[in-house]
N, C-alpha and C positions, 0 to 999 in steps of 0.2 A: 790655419789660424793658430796665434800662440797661444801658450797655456794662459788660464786664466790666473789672474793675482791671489793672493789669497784675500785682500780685504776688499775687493770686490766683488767675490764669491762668497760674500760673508763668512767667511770662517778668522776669526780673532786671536790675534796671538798676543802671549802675554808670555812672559817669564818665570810666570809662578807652572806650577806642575798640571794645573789644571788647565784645561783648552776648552774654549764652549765655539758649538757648532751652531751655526743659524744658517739654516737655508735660505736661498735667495730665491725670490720667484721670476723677478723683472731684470734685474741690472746686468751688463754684460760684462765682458772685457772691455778694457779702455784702449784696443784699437794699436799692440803693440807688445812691446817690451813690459815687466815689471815697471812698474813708480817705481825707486830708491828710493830712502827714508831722504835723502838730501834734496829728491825733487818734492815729496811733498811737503817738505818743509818751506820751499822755496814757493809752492803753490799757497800754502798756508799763511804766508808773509803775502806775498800781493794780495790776497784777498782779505787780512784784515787792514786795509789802507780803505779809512772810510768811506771815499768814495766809490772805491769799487763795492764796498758791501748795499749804500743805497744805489747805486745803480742797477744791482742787481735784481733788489728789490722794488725798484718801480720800471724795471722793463721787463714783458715778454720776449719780444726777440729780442735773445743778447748775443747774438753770432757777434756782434762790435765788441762788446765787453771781452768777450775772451778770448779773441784775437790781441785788445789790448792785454791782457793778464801774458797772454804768452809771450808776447812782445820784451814785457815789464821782466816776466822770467829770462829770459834771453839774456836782455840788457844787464840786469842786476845779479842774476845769479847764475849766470851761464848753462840753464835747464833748457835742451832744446827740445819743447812738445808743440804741437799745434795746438788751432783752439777746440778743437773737437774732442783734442784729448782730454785737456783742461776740463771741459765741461764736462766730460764723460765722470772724470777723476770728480769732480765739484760734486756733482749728481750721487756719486757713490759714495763719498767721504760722508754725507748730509743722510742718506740711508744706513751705513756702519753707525751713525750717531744713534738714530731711532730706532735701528735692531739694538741698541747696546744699551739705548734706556729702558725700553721693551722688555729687554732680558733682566735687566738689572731689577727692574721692579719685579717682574715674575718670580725671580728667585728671592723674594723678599729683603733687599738690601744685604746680604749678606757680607756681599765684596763690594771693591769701590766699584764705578760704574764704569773706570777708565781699564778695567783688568778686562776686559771683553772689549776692547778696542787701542789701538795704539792714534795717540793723539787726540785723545775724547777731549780730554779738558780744554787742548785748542780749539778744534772745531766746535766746543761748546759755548766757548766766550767770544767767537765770531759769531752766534748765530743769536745768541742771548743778548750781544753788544756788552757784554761785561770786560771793564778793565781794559779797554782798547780806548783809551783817549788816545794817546798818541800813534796810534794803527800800526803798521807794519814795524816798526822798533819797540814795540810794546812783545809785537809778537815776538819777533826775535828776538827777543828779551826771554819771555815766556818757555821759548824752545828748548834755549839753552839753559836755563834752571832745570828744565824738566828731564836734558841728553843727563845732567850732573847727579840727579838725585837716581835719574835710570840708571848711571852707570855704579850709581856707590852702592845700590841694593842688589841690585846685578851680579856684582864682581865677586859676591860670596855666598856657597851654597854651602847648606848643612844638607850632609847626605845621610839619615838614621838608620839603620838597619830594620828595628820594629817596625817604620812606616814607609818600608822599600816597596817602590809601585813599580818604575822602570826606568834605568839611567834615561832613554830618551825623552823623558820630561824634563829633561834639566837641561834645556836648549835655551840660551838667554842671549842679551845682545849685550856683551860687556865692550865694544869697541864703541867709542866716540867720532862725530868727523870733527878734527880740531878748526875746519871753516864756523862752525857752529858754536862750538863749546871752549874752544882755544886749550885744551888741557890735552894730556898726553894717551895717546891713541889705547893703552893699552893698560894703563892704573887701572886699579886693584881697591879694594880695602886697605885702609892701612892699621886696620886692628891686627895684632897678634892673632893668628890662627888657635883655637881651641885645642884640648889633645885630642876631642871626638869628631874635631870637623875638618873636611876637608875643603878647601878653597879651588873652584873650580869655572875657569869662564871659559866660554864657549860662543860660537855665532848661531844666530838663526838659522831654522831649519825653511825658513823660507813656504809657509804652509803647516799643512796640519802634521801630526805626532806621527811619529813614525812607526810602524806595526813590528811586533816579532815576525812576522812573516818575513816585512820588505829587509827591516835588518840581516837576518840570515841569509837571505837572498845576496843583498851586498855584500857582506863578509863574503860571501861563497865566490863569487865573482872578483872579490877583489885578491881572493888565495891564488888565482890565476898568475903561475909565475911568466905568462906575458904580459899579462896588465901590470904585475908588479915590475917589471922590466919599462915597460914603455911610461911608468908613473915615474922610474926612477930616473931614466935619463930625458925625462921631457920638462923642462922649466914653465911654459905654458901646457897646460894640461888638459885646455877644453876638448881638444880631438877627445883626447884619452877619457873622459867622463861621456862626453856625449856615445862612445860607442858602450860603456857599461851601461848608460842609461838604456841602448837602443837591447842591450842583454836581458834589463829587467823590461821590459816592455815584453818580449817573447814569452817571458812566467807571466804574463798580466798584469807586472807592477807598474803603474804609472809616476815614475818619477822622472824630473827632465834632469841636465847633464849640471844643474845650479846646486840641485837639491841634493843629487850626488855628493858633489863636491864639499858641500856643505858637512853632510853627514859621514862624508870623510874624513874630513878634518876635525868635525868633534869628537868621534872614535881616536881620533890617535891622539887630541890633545886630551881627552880623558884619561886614557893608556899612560900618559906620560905624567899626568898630574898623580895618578896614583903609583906610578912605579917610583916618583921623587918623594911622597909622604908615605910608601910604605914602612907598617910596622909591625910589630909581633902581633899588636893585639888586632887590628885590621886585617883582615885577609881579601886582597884586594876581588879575589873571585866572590866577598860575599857582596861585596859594594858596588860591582861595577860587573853590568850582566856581559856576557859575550868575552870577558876578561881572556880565558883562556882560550879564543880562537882569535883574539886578536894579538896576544900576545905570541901564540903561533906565527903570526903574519910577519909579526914587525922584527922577533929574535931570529926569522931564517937567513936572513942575509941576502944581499943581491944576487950571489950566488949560490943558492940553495944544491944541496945535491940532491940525486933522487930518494939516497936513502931516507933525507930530511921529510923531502915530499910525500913519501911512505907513512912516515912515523906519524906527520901530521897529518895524513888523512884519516891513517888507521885508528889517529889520537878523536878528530870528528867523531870517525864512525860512534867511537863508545860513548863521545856524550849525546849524539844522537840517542842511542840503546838507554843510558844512565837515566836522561832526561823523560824519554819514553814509559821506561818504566816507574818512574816517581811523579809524571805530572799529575798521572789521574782525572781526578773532575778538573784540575783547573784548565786541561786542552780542552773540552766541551766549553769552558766560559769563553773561550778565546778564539771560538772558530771563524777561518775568514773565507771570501769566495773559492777562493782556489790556489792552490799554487803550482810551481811546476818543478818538481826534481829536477836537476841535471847533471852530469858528469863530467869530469874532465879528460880527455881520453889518456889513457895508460898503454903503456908498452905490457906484450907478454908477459915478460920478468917482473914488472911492476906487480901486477893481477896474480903472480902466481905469490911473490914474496907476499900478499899482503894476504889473502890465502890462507897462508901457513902461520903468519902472525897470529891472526885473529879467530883462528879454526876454533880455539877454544872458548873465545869469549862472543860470536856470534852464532848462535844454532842455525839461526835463521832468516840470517844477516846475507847481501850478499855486497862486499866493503866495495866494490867498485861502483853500486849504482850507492850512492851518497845523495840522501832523501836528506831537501830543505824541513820538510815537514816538521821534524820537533827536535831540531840540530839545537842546544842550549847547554850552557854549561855545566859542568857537573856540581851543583847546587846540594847541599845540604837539604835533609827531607825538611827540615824546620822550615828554611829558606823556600821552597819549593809551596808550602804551606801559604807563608806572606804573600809572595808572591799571590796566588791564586786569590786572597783576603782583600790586596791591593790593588786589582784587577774589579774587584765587587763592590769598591766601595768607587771608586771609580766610575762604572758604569750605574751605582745608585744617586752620586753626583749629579750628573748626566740627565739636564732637562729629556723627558721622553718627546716633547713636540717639540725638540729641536734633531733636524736634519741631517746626518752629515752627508758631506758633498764630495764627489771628487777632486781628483784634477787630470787636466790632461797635457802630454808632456809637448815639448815644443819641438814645428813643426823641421824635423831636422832633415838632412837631405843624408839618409844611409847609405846609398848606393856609392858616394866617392869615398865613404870615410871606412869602408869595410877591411879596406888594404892595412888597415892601423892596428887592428886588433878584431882578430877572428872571432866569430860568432859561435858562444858554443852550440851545439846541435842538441834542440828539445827534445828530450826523449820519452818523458812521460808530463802525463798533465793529473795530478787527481785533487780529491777534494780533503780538506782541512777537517771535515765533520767528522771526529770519535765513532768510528763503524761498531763500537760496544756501550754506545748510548744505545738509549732507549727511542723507536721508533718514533713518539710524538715528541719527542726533543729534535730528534734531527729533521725532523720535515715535516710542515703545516699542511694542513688536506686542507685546499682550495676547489678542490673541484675532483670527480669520482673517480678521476685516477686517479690510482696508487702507484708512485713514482718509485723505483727502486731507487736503495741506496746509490749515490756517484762511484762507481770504481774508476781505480784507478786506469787512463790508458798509456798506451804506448805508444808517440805520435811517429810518424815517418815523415817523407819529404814532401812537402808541397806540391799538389797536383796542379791546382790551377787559383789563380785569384783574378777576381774583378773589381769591381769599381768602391763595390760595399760589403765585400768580403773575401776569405781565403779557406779552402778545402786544404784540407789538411789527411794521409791516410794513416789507418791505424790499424800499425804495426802486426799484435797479437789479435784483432778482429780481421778477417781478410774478407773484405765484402764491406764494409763500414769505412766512413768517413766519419769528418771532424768538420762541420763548417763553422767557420768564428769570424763572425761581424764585425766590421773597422765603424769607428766613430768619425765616417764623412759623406757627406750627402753631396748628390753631384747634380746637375739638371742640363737637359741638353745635349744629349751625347759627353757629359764630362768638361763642356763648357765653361760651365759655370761648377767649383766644386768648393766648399769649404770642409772644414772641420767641426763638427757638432759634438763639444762634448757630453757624454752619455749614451750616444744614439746608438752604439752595438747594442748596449743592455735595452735598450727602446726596442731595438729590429727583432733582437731575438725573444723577448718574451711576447712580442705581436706574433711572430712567425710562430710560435710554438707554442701558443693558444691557438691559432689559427687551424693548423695541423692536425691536431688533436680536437677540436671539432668534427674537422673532416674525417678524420681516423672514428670515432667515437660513429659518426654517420653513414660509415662504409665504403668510402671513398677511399683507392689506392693511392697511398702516398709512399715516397723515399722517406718521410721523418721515421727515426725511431725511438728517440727521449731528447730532451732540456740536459746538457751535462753542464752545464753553466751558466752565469748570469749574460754572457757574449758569446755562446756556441753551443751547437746542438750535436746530438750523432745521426747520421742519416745512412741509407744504402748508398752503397757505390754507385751511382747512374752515368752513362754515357746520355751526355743531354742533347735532345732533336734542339738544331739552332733555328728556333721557332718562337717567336713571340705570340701565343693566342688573345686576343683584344675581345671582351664582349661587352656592348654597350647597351644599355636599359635608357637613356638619356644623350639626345647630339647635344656637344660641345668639346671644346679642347680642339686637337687637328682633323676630328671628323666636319666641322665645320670648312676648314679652309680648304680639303679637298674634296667640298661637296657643296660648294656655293649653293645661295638659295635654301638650306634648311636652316630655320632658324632654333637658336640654341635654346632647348627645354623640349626639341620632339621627342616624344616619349614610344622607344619600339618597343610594337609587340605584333611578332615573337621577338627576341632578343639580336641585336644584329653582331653579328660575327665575324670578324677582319684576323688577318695572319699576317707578321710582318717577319721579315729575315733577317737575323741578327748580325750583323754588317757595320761596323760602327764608322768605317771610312765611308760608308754612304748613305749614311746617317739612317739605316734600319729600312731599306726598303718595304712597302707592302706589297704582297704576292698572296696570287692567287691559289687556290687548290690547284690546277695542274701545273701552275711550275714547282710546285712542292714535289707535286708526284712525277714529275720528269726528270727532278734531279735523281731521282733514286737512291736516296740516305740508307747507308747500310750500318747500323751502330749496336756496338755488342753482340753483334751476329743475327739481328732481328733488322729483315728488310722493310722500310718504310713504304708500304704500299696504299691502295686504299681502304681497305680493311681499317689498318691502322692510323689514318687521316681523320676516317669517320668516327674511331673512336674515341681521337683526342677532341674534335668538335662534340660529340655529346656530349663528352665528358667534363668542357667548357663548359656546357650549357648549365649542367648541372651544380657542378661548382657555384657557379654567378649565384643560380638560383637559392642553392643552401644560403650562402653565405649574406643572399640579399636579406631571405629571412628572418635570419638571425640577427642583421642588422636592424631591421624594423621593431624587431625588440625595444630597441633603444632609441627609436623615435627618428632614425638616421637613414638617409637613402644612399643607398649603393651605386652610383651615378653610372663608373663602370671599373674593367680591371684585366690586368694582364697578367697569364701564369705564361709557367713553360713546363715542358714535359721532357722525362727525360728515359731509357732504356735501362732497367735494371741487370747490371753487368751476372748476378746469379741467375734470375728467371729468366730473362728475357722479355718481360711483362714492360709495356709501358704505363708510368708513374707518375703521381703528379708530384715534381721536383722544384730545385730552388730555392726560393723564400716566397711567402706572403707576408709584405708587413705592409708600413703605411707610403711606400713607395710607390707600391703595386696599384692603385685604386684611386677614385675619387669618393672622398666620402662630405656626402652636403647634409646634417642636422638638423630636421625638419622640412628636409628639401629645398633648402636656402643655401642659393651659392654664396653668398655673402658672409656664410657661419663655417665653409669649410675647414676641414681640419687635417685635410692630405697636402702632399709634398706640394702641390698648386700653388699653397700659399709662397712657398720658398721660389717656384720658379718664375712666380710674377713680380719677384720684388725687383723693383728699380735698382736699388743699394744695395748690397747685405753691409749691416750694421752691426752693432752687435746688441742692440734692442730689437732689429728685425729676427735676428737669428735664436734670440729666445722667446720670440715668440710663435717662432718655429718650433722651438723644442717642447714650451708649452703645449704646442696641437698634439707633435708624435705623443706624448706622453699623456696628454687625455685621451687618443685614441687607445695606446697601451693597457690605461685601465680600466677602458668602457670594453673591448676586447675578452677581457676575463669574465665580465660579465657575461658575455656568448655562449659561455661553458655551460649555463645555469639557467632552473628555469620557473618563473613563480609557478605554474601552474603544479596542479596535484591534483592526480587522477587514480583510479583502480579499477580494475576486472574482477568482478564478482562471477563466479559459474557455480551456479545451481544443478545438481546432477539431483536426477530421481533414486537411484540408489548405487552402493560402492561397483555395482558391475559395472558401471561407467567411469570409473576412474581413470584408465588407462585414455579412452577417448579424451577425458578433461586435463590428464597430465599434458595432451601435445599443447591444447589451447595456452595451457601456461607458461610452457618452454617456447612457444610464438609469442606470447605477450613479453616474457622477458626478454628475447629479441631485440623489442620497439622500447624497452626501461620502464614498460607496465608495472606494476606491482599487480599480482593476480591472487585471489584469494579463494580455494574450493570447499564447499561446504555442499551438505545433503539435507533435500527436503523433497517433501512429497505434494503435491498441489491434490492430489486424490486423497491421499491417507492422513492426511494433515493440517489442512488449508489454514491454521491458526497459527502454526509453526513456522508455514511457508512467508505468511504477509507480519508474520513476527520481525524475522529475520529480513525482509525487505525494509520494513522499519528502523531496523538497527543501524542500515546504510543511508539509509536517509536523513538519519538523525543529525549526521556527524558532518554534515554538507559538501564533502567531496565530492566532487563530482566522477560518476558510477557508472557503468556501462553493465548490465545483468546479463549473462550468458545461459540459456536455459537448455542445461542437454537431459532429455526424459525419450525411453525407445516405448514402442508398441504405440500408444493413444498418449499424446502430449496434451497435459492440460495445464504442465509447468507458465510454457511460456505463454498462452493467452492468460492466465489468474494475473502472473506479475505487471504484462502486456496493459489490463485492464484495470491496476490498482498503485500505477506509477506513472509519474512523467519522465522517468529515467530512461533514454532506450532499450530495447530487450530484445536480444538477436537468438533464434530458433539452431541450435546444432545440434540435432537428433543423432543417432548411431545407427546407421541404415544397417540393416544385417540383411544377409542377403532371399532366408525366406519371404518375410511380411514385408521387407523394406519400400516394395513398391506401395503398399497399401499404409503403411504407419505415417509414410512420411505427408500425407494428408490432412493429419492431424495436423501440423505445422503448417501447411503452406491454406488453405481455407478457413480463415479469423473472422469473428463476428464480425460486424458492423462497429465502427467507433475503437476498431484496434490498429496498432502500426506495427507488429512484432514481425520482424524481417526473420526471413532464414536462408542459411547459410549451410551446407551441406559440411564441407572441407573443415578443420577444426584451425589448420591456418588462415584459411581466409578471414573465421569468423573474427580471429585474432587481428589480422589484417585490418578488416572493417571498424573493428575497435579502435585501433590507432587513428585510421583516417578522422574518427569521430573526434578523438584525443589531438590530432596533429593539428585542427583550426584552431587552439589554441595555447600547444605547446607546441612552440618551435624547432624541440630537440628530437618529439619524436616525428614531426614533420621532415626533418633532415635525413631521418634514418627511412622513410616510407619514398622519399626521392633518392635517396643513391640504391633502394634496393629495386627503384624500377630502372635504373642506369645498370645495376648490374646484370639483371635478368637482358638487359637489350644487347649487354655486349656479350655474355654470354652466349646468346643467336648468332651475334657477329661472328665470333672465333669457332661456334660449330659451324656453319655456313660455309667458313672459308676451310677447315680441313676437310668438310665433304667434297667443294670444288679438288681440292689437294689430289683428295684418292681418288675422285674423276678420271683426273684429266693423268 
C-alpha cells in the first residue's frame, strides 16, 4: 500500500511556519499515488459545474456521477484517476473542510480558516454554492487568483533571528503550474529585498515538518561520497532518493524517495540563497541551521580527497560535542522515539589520522562511531537559548487534542535497487531521551513496572524475519535479540498482505503488555523490555516449529475440519490442536506423536515427551491467564495461537514470539459480530482503504483495552493478628507469601485474652475503611485470637498457630474445635495460609488470580523435570 497523502491523513499544510495536526479517525488513502495540486484542481473544476454539484446532492448511489467527473477530468484536463479515486478524493477533500473549520473555531479565529487546509476557500464556495454561477469557469477562475496571491505571499520570507524556531518551517510552494495561472513558473516578489530579509522560495515538503532528528539523519546520509557520486552523475535521481529513503527507513525515519528529494533540494536552495545574500552583519550559520554541514557537503567537490573526508567528519564530530554540550534542557524538549547512529566505514589510516586529530578535543569521543543524536551546528549559546524558547512556543501553539500522525513510505521494491547504492550497516539503535533528566520526565508509570532507562544497543546482522517482523542480534548483549515489527498485515499464509500504517507500534505495544502480564504472573517468557515504540529485546531462542491452537469456543477452521459441530460449542476442558509451521503446505496439523517422532533437537535440548507436555500445560495455562484478564473487560477469548521457543543460554523452554492481536480471536461481550481481531481483515471481500482503517481501528482498541490488563480495580489487604512479638518471625513468612501474590500485608499485636477491647478495636479500624480484609490470627498455647475475631466479623479469619513441638499436638485444638455459629479455618503452613488468602482475593482480582495459576503451572512442571532426571540417573 502507498504512503498516505498528507491531506487525507488530515495533516494541513500551509506556508506560514506553523503546521496544525488533526488526526483522522475514518478516511483512508485515496487508492494510489499522491493527488498533485493540478489533479485537484482539475477535480475541483468538474465539481463546481452545477450539475455535477446537484447531482450529487440528490443521489445516493453516485458510482455514475464520478465515473462521469473522471471522464470530464480525462477529457478536459488530461487527470488520469478512476471514479473510486475521485470519490475517495471528494469524500476527503469535504472532511479536510470540516477538520479545518473545526479547528479553525477551536482555536478561536485566530488564523484564517484556509491556513489549516489548502484549497478551503474552493471546496468552500462548492459546498456553500457561493460565487459559482458560472460553475467550473468561475472555479477556474477562482484557482487562479488564488495560484497568484499564493505565489506573491509565498515568494518572500523574512527570516528574524529573535523569532528563529527552525529553517524547516520555511517550506512554501513558490512555483506556479503556468496551465493554471499562465504567469512565469518561477517569479518572485518584485519588492526590493530589505537589508534584514532574506528572499527565499522553496517547494513543498510534501507532509508534515521535518524533525532535527530526520534532518541530521539526511544530511548524514547525503555526506556519503557514493551517494554524492551517484546524485552527481545521475540526471534522474529517483533510483538515487529511493535507496536514501530505504537508508532512513533502517534509523526508523519514515520518509519515502518524494520527500527526500524534496528536502534536498530545499537545503541546497537555502545553502545557496544565503551564500548569494551573505553579509558581514548576517552570519549565515546563525540564520540557517545545518549551515555548516551542508556547507561541508556541497564545497567538497566531486572529487573529495580522504583528507577532506577526515576534516569533515572530524569537523561533525565537534559540533556534535559543541552542540552536546550547550543544548541542555532544550534536548529534553525535543526528544523523539528513537534514532539510530551510523557510520560510514573508514579505512585503518582514516580511524587512526582522525585519532590523533581529535585526541585533544574528544576525552570521550570515539570520532569514528559519529552519533546522529545531537549532530547540530555550532550555534552561539544565545542562539541555542531561541532555539529551545522557539521550540516552547511552538509546542504551546499546538492544539493538545490535535494528533499528530505518521506516514508511511512507499511501497518500494529494495531488493533490485540495492546494486545503486549500498546500504549502510546499523550499528547501533538508542533512545533520543536526556539519560540526566530527571526519572518522571523521562518515562510515565503506567503500570508497576519500572522500565529502565533505553540504552543504547549495538545491533548485528539479521537473523531471521518473517511476515510481521525481523530479529535482529545484539552485538554487545550475547544472548539477546532485537525483534522489530514491520507495519503489514498478511492473512492466508501471506495470501492476502497489505500495508497498515502504524501497525508495528500496534503489534508491539499488544505484545509487550501481553508479556509482561505473563512475566508479572510467573509464566517463562523470551521477553525482556519495550526498547521502543516498534521493537522489543527478547532472549535469544531457537524456536520449536510448532504452532500451539487452544480453543474455549468452535469456530474459524475448527469448524471446516470438524463437520457437524456448530459454531458457538463451548469446550470444556479447553481443546488443544498443534500445527507445523510449513508455509508451502499451508501449516499442517499434527499430532503429538509425529511431533515426538520427528525428534527436534534445538539449542542442545531434545524435544521429547517430557517437554511436549510441558508446552501443552503450559498452553493451557497461558489461555486461561489471559482469558481472565480479558473478562475484565467484558471480552471473550474465543481462542489463540503461541509458539514456544529453546532458550539458546538455559536451555529452558519459553514462551517466545509475539502475542498481539494476530494471534487470537477476541469477540466483546461474546458477540461475533463486535470482533476486533485480525478476523475482521481476513473476511473482507475488498481491502479498501475504509476497510483497512477500520482495521486499524480494532488493532488499536485492542492496544488500549490491553493496557488495561496490567491493572486492577480491586483493593485488598492481609491483616495478621499475632498474640505477641515471639511470633513475628512466624508472621514475617505470611507476609513475604502475601507479597508474592501483590497482597499488601499489614502485622499488628493484640491479645484476645489480655485485651479483648484492643482486639475488636483494632478489628474495627479495618472494617471501617471498606476494603476488603482477609484477618490472619496467629496466637500459640490456647488460641482465643481467632475464634473472638471469627465471632465478631463477617470478614474471613484463617487460624495459623505456631505449633512448637512440646504442646503442639495439644494447642493446636484450640484452633481446629469452634463454637457453633463460627467459620474460622486453620491452616498450619504460614504459605498456605497466605496462599488461601489470595484464592479468597483472586475471585475478584484477576492479577492475583494470574499469579495463583502459573504458580500451580510451575509446581506441575517442576515434577515434570524432577521425574524426568530421576528416570535419567535410572536408567
Amino acid at each position: 500500500m502507498e504512503e498516505v497523502g498528507a491531506h487525507q491523513r488530515g495533516v494541513y499544510i500551509s506556508s506560514a511556519p506553523e503546521v496544525v495536526q488533526v488526526h483522522q479517525a475514518f478516511l483512508g488513502p485515496e487508492e494510489g499515488r499522491h493527488w498533485t495540486d493540478e489533479e485537484v484542481r482539475a477535480l475541483l473544476c468538474v465539481w463546481a459545474d452545477r450539475r455535477v454539484r446537484e447531482s450529487l446532492k440528490s443521489t445516493l448511489h453516485n458510482k455514475y456521477i464520478f465515473q462521469e467527473i473522471s471522464r470530464q477530468m480525462q477529457h478536459t484536463f488530461g487527470v488520469v484517476r478512476n471514479w473510486k479515486q475521485c470519490r475517495t478524493k471528494y469524500k476527503n477533500l469535504k472532511y479536510d473542510y470540516k477538520m479545518a473549520k473545526s479547528t479553525h473555531t477551536a482555536r478561536g479565529g485566530r488564523n484564517s480558516p484556509g491556513k489549516y487546509m489548502k484549497f478551503f476557500h474552493e471546496v468552500e464556495a462548492i459546498l456553500l454554492d457561493r460565487g459559482l454561477e458560472d460553475g467550473s469557469l468561475e472555479m477556474k477562475r477562482m484557482l487562479c487568483d488564488g495560484e497568484k496571491a499564493s505565489a506573491a505571499s509565498e515568494s518572500e520570507v523574512v527570516i528574524e533571528i529573535d523569532n528563529y524556531v527552525n529553517s524547516d518551517h520555511y517550506d512554501m510552494n513558490g512555483d506556479m503550474d503556468p496551465k493554471w495561472g499562465g504567469t512565469d513558473t518561477n517569479s518572485t516578489s518584485a519588492d526590493p529585498p530589505a537589508a534584514d530579509q532574506l528572499h527565499v522560495v522553496t517547494v513543498p515538503d510534501l507532509g508534515r515538518n521535518w524533525s532535527d532528528q530526520e534532518v541530521r539523519a539526511l544530511i548524514h546520509v547525503w555526506s556519503d561520497e557514493r551517494v554524492q557520486r551517484q546524485l552527481e552523475s545521475s540526471t534522474r535521481k529517483r533510483d538515487v532518493f529511493t535507496q536514501i529513503s530505504n537508508r532512513l527507513m533502517q534509523q526508523g525515519i519514515e520518509r519515502d524517495w518524494k520527500q527526500c528529494h524534496t528536502k534536498y533540494k530545499n537545503l541546497k536552495y537555502l545553502y545557496r540563497s544565503f551564500q548569494k545574500g551573505k553579509t558581514d552583519e548576517a552570519d549565515p550559520k546563525r540564520l540557517m541551521r545545518y549551515y555548516g554541514e551542508v556547507d561541508a557537503i556541497m564545497n567538497r567537490g566531486p572529487r573529495g580527497s580522504r583528507a577532506d573526508r577526515r576534516s569533515d567528519l572530524h569537523r561533525i564530530a565537534m559540533l556534535e560535542h559543541d552542540a552536546h554540550t550547550m543544548s541542555g534542557s532544550e534536548d529534553r524538549m525535543c526528544r523523539s522515539e528513537s534514532v539510530s547512529p551510523i557510520r560510514l566505514p573508514l579505512t585503518p589510516q582514516e580511524e587512526r589520522g582522525m585519532k590523533i586529530e581529535s585526541s585533544h578535543h574528544l576525552d570521550q569521543w570515539q570520532p569514528q562511531d559519529i552519533s546522529l543524536e545531537s549532530c547540530e551546528s555550532s550555534l552561539p549559546r544565545g542562539d541555542a537559548l531561541w532555539t529551545g524558547r522557539g521550540r516552547k512556543r511552538k509546542a504551546d501553539d499546538e492544539d493538545p487534542l490535535l494528533t499528530p500522525v505518521k506516514k508511511i513510505a512507499d511501497n518500494v521494491n529494495i531488493k533490485e535497487e540495492q546494486t545503486q547504492v549500498p546500504i549502510i550497516e546499523v550499528l547501533s539503535v538508542c533512545s533520543m531521551a536526556n539519560q540526566d533528566a530527571p526519572p518522571e520526565t523521562q518515562f510515565s508509570v503506567t503500570s508497576k513496572r519500572s522500565m529502565a532507562p533505553t540504552q543504547e544497543l549495538s545491533i548485528g546482522q539479521k537473523l531471521n524475519e518473517g511476515k510481521t517482523k525481523q530479529i535482529f542480534e545484539i552485538v554487545d548483549q550475547p544472548g539477546l535479540v532485537l525483534v522489530q515489527s514491520k507495519d503489514q498485515i498478511t492473512a492466508g499464509n501471506a495470501v492476502r498482505k497489505d500495508q497498515m500504517e502504524g501497525k508495528a507500534a500496534i503489534a508491539n505495544k499488544t505484545t509487550s503488555c501481553v508479556f509482561e502480564l505473563l512475566q508479572q504472573s510467573g509464566i517463562k517468557t523470551a521477553f525482556v523490555r519495550q526498547h521502543s515504540d516498534t521493537a522489543f529485546v527478547a532472549a535469544h531462542c531457537e524456536m520449536i516449529p510448532i504452532e500451539w491452537v487452544c480453543r474455549r469456543v468452535a469456530t474459524g477452521s475448527f469448524l471446516k475440519r470438524n463437520p457437524g459441530v456448530k459454531e458457538g460449542y463451548r469446550f470444556s476442558p479447553l481443546k488443544m490442536e498443534m500445527f507445523f509451521k510449513d508455509d508451502a503446505n499451508n501449516d499442517p496439523q499434527w499430532s503429538e506423536e509425529q511431533l515426538l517422532e520427528t525428534k527436534f533437537c534445538l539449542a542442545g535440548l531434545d524435544i521429547g515427551r517430557c517437554e511436549v507436555d510441558i508446552m501443552n500445560r503450559s498452553t493451557v495455562a497461558i489461555f486461561e491467564i489471559l482469558e481472565k484478564a480479558w473478562a475484565t473487560q467484558n471480552c471473550t477469548l474465543v481462542d489463540m495461537k503461541i509458539e514456544f521457543g529453546v532458550n539458546v543460554k538455559t536451555q529452558e523452554i519459553v514462551l517466545a514470539d509475539v502475542i498481539d492481536n494476530d494471534s487470537w480471536r477476541l469477540w466483546p461481550a461474546g458477540d461475533r459480530s463486535q470482533q476486533k481481531d485480525k478476523q475482521v481483515y481476513r473476511d473482507l471481500k475488498e481491502v479498501t482503504p475504509e476497510a483497512m482503517q477500520m482495521v486499524k481501528r480494532n488493532f488499536e482498541w485492542v492496544s488500549e483495552r490491553v493496557k488495561l490488563l496490567l491493572k486492577s480495580q480491586a483493593n485488598e489487604r492481609v491483616v495478621v493478628l499475632m498474640g505477641s512479638t515471639s511470633d513475628v518471625a512466624h508472621c514475617e513468612k505470611i507476609k513475604k507469601a502475601c507479597d508474592s501474590y501483590g497482597i499488601p500485608c499489614v502485622l499488628r499485636v493484640t491479645s484476645a485474652h489480655k485485651g479483648p477491647d484492643e482486639t475488636l478495636r483494632i478489628k474495627a479500624e479495618y472494617e471501617g475503611d471498606g476494603v476488603p480484609t482477609v484477618f490472619v490470627a496467629v496466637a500459640g498455647r490456647s488460641n482465643g485470637l481467632g475464634p473472638v475475631m471469627s465471632g465478631n466479623t463477617a470478614y474471613p479469619v484463617i487460624n495459623c498457630p505456631p505449633i512448637t513441638p512440646d504442646w503442639g499436638s495439644q494447642d493446636v485444638w484450640s484452633s481446629l474445635r469452634m463454637p457453633s455459629g463460627l467459620g474460622c479455618s486453620t491452616i498450619l503452613s504460614p504459605d498456605a495460609a497466605a496462599q488461601f488468602a489470595a484464592q479468597i482475593f483472586g475471585l475478584t482480582n484477576h492479577l492475583v488470580w494470574c499469579k495463583l495459576r502459573a504458580s500451580m503451572l510451575k509446581t506441575w512442571v517442576a515434577l515434570k523435570v524432577a521425574d524426568k532426571k530421576l528416570q535419567a540417573c535410572s536408567l
